[in-house]
MDAnalysis code that builds the backbone (N, CA, C; Angstrom):
import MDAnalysis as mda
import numpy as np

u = mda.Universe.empty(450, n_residues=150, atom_resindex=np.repeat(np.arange(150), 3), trajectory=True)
u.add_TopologyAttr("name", ["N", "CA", "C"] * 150)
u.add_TopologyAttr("resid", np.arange(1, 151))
u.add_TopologyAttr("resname", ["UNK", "UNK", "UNK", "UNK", "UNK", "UNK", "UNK", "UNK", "UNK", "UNK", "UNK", "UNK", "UNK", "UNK", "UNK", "UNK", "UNK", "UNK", "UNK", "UNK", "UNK", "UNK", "UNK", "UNK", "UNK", "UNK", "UNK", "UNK", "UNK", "UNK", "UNK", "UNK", "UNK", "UNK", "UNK", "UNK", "UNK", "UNK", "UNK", "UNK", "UNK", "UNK", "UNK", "UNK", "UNK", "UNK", "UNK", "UNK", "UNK", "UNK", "UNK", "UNK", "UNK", "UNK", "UNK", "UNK", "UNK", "UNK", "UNK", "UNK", "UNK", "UNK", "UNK", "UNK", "UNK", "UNK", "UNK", "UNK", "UNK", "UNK", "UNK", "UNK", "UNK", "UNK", "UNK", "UNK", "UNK", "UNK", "UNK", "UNK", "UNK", "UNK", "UNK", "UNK", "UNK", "UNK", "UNK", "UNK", "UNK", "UNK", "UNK", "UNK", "UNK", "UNK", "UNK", "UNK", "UNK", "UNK", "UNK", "UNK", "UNK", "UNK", "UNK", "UNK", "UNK", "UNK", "UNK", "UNK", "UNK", "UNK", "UNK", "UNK", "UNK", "UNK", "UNK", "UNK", "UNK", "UNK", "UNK", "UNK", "UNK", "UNK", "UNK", "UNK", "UNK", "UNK", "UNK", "UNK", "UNK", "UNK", "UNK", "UNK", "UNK", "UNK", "UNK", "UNK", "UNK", "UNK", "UNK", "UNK", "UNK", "UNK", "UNK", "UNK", "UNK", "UNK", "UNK", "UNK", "UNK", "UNK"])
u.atoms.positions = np.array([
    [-122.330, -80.042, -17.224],
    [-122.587, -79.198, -16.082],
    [-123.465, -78.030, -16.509],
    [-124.387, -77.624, -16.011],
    [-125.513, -76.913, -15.881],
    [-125.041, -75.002, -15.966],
    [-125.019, -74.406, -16.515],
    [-124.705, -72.892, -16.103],
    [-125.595, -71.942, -15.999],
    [-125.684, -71.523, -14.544],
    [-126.762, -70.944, -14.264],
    [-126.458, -69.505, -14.884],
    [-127.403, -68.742, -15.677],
    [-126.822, -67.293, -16.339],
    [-127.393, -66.180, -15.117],
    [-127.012, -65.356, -14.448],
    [-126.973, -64.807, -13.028],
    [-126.794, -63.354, -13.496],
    [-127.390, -62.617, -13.288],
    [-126.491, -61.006, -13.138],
    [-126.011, -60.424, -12.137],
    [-125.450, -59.595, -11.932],
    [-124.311, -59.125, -10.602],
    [-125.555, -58.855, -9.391],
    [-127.384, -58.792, -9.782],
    [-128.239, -58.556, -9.064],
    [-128.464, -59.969, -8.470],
    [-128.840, -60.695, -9.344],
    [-128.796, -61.919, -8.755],
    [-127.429, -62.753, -7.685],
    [-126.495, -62.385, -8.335],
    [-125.085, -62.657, -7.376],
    [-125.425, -62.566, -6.224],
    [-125.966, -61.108, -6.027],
    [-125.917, -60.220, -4.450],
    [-127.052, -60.935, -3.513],
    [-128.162, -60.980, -4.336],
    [-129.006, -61.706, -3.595],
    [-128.729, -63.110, -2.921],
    [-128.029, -63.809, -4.287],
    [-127.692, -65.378, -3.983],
    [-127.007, -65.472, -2.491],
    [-125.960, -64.488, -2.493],
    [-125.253, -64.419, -1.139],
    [-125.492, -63.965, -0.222],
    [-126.671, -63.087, -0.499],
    [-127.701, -62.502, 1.098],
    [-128.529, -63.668, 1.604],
    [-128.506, -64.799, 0.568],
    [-129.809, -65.549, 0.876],
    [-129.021, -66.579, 1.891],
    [-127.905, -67.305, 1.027],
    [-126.691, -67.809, 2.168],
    [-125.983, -67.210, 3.223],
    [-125.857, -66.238, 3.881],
    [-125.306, -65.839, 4.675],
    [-126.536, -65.956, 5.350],
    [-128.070, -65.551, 4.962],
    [-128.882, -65.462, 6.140],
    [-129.125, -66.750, 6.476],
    [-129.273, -67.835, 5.508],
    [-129.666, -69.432, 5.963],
    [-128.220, -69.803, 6.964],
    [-127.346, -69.373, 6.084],
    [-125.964, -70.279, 7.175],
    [-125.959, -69.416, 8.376],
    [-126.146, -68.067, 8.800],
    [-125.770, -67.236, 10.302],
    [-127.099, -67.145, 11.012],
    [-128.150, -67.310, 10.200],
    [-129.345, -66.789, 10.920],
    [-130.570, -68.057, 10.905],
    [-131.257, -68.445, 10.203],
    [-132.359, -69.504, 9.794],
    [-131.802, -70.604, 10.318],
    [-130.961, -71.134, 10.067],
    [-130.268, -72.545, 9.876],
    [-129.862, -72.593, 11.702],
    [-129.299, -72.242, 12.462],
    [-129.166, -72.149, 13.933],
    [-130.100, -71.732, 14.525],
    [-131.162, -70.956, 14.031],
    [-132.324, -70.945, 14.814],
    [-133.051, -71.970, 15.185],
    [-133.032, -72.675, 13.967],
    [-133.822, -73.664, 13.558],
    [-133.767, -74.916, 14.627],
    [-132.091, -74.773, 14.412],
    [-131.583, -76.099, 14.729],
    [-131.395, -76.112, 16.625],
    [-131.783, -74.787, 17.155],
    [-131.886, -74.795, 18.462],
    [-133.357, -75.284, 18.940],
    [-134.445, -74.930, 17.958],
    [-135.903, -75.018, 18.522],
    [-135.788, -77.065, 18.153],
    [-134.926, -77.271, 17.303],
    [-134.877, -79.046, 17.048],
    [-134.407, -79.435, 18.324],
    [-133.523, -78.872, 18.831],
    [-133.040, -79.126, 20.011],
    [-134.172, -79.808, 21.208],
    [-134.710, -78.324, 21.140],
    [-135.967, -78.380, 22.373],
    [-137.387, -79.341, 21.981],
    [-137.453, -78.981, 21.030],
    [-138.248, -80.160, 20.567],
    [-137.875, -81.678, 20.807],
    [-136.668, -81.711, 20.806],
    [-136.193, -83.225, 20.685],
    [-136.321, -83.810, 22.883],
    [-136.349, -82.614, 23.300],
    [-136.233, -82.699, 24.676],
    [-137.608, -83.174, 25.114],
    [-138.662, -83.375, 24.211],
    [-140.232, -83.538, 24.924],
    [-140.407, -85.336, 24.718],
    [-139.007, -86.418, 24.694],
    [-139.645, -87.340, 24.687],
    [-139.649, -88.466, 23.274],
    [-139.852, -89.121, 22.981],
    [-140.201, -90.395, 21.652],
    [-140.119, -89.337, 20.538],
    [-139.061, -89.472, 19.923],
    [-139.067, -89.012, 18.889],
    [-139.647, -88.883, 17.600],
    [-140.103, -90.682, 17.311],
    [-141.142, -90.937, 16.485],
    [-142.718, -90.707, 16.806],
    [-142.988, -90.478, 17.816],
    [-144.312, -89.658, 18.222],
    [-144.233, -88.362, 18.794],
    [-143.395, -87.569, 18.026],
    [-143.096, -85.781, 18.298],
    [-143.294, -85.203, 17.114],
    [-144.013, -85.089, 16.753],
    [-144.840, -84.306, 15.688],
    [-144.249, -82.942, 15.747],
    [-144.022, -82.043, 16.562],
    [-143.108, -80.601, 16.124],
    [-141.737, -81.163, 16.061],
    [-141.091, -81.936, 16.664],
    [-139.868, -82.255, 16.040],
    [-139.586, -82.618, 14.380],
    [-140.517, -83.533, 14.286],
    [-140.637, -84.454, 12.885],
    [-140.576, -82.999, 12.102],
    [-141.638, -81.927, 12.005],
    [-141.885, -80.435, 10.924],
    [-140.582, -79.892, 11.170],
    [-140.145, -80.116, 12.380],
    [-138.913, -79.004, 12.556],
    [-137.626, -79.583, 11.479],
    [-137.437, -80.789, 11.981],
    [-136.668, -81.732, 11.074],
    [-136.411, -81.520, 9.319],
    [-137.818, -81.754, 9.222],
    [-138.019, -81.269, 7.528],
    [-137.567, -80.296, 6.832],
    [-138.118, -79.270, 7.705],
    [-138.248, -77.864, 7.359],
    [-136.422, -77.769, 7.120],
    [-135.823, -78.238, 7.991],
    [-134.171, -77.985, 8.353],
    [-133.893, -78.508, 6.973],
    [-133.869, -80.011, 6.690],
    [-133.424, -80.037, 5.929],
    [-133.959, -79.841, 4.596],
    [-134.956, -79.304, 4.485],
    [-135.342, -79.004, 3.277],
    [-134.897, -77.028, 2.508],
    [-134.216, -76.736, 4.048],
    [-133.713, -75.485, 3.916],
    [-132.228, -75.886, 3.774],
    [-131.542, -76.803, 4.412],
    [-130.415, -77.404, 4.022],
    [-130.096, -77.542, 2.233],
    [-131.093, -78.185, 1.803],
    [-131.225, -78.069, 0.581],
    [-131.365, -77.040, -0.627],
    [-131.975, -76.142, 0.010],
    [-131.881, -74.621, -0.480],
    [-130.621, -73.988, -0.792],
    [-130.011, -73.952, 0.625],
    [-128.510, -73.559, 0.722],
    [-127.760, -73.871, -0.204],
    [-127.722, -75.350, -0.533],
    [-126.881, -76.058, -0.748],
    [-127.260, -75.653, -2.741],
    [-128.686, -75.453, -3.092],
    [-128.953, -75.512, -4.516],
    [-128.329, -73.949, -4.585],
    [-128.591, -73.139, -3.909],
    [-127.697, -71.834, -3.952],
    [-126.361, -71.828, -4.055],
    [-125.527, -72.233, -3.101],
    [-124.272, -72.179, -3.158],
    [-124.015, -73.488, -4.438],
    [-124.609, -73.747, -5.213],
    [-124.163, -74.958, -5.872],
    [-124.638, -73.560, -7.751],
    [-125.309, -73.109, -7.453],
    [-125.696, -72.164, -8.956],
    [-124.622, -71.154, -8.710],
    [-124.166, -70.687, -7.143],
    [-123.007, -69.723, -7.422],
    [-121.966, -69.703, -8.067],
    [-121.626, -71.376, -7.848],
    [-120.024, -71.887, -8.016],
    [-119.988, -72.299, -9.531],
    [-121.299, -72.488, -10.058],
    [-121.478, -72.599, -11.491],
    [-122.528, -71.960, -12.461],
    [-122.218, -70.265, -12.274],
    [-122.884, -69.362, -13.268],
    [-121.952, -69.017, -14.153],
    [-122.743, -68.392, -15.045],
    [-122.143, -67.348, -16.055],
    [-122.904, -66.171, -15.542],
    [-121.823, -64.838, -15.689],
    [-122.202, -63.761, -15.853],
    [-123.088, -63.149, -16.946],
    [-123.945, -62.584, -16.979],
    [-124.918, -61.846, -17.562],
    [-125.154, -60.529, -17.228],
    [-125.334, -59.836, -18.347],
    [-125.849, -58.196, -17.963],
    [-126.518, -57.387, -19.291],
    [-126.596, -56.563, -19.346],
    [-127.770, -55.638, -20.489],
    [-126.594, -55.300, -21.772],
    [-126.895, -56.273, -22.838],
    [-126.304, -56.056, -23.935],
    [-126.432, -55.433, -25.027],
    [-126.443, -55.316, -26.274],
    [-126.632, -54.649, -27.535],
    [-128.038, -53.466, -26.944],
    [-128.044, -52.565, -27.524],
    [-129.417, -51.588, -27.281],
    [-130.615, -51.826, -27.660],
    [-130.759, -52.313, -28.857],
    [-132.213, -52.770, -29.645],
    [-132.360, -54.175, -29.498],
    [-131.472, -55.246, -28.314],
    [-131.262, -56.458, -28.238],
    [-132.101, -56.704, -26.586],
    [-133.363, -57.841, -26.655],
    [-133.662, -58.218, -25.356],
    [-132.782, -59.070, -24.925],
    [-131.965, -58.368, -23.454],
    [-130.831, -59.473, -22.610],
    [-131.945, -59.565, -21.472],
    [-131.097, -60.281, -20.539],
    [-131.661, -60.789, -19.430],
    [-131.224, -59.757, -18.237],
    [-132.283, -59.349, -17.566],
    [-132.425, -58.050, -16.847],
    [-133.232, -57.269, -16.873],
    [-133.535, -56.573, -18.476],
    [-133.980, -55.795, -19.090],
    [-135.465, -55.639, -19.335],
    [-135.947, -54.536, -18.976],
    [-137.310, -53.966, -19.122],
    [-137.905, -53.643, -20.507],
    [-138.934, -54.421, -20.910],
    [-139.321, -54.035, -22.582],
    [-140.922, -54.157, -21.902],
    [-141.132, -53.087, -23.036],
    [-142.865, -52.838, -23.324],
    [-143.361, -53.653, -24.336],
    [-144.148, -54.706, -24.350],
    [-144.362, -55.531, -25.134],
    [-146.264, -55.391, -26.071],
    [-145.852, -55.164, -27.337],
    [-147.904, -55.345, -27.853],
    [-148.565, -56.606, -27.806],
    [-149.203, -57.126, -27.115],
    [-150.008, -58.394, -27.195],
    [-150.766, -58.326, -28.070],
    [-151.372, -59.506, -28.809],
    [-152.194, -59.623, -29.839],
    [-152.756, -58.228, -30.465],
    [-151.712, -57.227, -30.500],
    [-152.056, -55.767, -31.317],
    [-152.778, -55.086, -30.698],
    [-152.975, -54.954, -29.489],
    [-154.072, -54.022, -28.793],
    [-153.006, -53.854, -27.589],
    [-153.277, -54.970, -26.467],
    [-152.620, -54.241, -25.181],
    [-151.175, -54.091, -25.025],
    [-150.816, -53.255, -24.294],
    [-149.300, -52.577, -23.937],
    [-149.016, -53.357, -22.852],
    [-148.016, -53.596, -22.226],
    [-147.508, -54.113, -21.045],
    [-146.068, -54.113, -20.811],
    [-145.683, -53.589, -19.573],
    [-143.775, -53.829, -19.565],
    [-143.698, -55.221, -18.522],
    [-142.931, -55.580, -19.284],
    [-142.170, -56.841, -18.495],
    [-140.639, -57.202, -17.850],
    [-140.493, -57.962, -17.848],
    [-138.595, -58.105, -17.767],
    [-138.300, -59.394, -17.550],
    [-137.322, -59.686, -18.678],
    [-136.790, -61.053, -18.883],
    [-135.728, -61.160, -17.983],
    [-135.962, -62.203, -16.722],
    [-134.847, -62.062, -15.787],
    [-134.504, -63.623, -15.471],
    [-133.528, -63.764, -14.671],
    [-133.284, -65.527, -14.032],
    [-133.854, -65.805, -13.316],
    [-134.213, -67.555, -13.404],
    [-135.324, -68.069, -12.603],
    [-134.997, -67.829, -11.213],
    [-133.730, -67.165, -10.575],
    [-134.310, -66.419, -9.309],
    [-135.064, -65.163, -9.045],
    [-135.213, -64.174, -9.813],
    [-135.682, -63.083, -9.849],
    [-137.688, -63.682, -10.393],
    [-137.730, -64.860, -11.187],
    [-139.285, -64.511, -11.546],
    [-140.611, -64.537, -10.874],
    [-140.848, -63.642, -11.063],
    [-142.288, -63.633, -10.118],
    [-143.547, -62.936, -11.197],
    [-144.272, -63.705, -12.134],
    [-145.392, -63.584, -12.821],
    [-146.121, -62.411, -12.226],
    [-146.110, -62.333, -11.299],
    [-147.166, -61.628, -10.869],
    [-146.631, -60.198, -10.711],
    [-145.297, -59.889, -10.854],
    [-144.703, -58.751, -10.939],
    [-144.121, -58.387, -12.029],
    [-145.041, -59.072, -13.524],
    [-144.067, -59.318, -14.504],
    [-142.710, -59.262, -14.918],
    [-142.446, -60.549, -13.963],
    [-140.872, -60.394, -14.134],
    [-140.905, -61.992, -14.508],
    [-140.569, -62.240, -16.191],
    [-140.613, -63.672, -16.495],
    [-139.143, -64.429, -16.480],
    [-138.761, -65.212, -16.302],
    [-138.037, -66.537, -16.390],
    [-137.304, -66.316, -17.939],
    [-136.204, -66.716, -17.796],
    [-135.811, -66.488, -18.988],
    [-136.008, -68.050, -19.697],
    [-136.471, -69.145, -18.858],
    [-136.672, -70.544, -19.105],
    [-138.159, -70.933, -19.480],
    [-139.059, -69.475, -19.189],
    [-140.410, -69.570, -19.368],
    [-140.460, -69.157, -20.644],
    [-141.497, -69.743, -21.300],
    [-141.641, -69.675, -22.733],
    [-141.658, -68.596, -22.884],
    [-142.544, -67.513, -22.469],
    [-142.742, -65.944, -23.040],
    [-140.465, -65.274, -22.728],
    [-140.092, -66.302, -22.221],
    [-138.700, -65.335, -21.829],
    [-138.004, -65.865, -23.028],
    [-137.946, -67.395, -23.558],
    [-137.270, -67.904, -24.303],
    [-137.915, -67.206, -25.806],
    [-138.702, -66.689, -26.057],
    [-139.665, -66.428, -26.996],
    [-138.568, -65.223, -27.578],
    [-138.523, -64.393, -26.392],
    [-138.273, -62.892, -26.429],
    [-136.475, -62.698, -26.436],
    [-135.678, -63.567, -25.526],
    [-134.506, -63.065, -24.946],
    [-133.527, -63.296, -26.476],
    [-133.283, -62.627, -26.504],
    [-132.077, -62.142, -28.155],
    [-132.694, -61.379, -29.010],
    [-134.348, -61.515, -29.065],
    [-134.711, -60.786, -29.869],
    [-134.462, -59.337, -29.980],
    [-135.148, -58.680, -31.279],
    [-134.733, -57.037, -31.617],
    [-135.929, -56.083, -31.034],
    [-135.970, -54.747, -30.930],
    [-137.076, -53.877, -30.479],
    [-137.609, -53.986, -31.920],
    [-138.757, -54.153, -32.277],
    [-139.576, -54.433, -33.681],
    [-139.788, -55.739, -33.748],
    [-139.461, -56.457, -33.527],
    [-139.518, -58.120, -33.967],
    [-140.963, -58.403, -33.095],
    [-141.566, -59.745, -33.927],
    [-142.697, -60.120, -34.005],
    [-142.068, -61.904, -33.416],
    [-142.794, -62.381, -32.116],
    [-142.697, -63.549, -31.946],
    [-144.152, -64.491, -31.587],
    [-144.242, -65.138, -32.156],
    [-145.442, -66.318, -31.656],
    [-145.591, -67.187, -30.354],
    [-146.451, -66.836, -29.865],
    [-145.779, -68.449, -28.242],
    [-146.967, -68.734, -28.585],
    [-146.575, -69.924, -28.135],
    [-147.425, -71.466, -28.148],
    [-148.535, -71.849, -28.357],
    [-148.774, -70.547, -27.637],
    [-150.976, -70.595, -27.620],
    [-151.146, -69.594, -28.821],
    [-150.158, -69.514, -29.889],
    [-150.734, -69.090, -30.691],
    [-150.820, -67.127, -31.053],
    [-150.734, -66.596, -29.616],
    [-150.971, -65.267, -29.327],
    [-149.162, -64.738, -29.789],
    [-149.683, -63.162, -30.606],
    [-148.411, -62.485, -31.124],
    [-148.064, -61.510, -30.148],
    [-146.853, -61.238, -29.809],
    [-146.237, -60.352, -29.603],
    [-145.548, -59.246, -30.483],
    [-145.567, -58.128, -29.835],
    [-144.516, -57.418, -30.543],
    [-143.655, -56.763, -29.802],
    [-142.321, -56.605, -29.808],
    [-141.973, -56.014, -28.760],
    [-141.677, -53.823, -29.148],
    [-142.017, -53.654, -28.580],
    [-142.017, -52.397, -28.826],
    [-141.192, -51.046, -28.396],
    [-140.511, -51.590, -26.990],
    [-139.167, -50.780, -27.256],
    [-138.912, -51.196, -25.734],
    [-137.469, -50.893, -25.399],
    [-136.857, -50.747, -24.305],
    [-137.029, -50.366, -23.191],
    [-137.291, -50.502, -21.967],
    [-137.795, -49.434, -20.983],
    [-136.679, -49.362, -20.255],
    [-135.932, -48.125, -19.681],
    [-135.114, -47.872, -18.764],
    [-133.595, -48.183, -19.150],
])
């Protein structure tokens, strides 16, 4: 069995995201299927057919959510000079540029807000490591991590 590692941030979200699919998205949805289904041949109703999908492909959402709730581990910001998962570090790229990041769970990552995956190489690279430590990823390019932020 799979254990999703979650922090009490991620928890909160997980269950904002289910309460809004199960009270709000999910019955909306399933009323406009309704009306859709009222225009006629079902197999030639093209907004029914998207509406359909969409349902259950949000069905599926729900369901991968409430399925990582019921099987996480807790996680939170450990040792001080130790990268955990959460946590904001300023990192040296190939010895010149500065950058802060944060090693978080693949619900929180969004690249573009440097917030990496703890399953993405630059997260697996980094997460246990020390403030000073030197790691290599893949393409070759060094890191250093350079201290803690926040």
């Amino acid at each position: 069995m799979v254990k999703y590692k979650l922090t009490l941030k991620d928890i909160k979200q997980l269950k904002a995201k289910i309460k809004e699919l199960e009270q709000k998205i999910l019955p909306e949805l399933a009323d406009k299927i309704q009306e859709a289904r009222a225009d006629g041949d079902l197999r030639e109703n093209e907004p029914y057919q998207i509406l359909r999908q969409k349902f259950e492909s949000l069905k599926a959402e729900l369901e991968k959510y409430k399925y990582m709730l019921d099987n996480h581990e807790l996680v939170g910001k450990g040792e001080r000079d130790v990268v955990g998962l959460g946590e904001k570090i300023e990192i040296e790229i190939g010895g010149s540029k500065r950058q802060v990041i944060q090693i978080v769970s693949e619900i929180q990552a969004n690249p573009l807000e440097n917030k990496f995956s703890e399953l993405s190489p630059i997260g697996q690279a980094l997460l246990g490591k020390r403030v000073g430590d030197s790691v290599k990823l893949g393409n070759g390019q060094e890191i250093v991590i350079v201290r803690k932020v926040g």
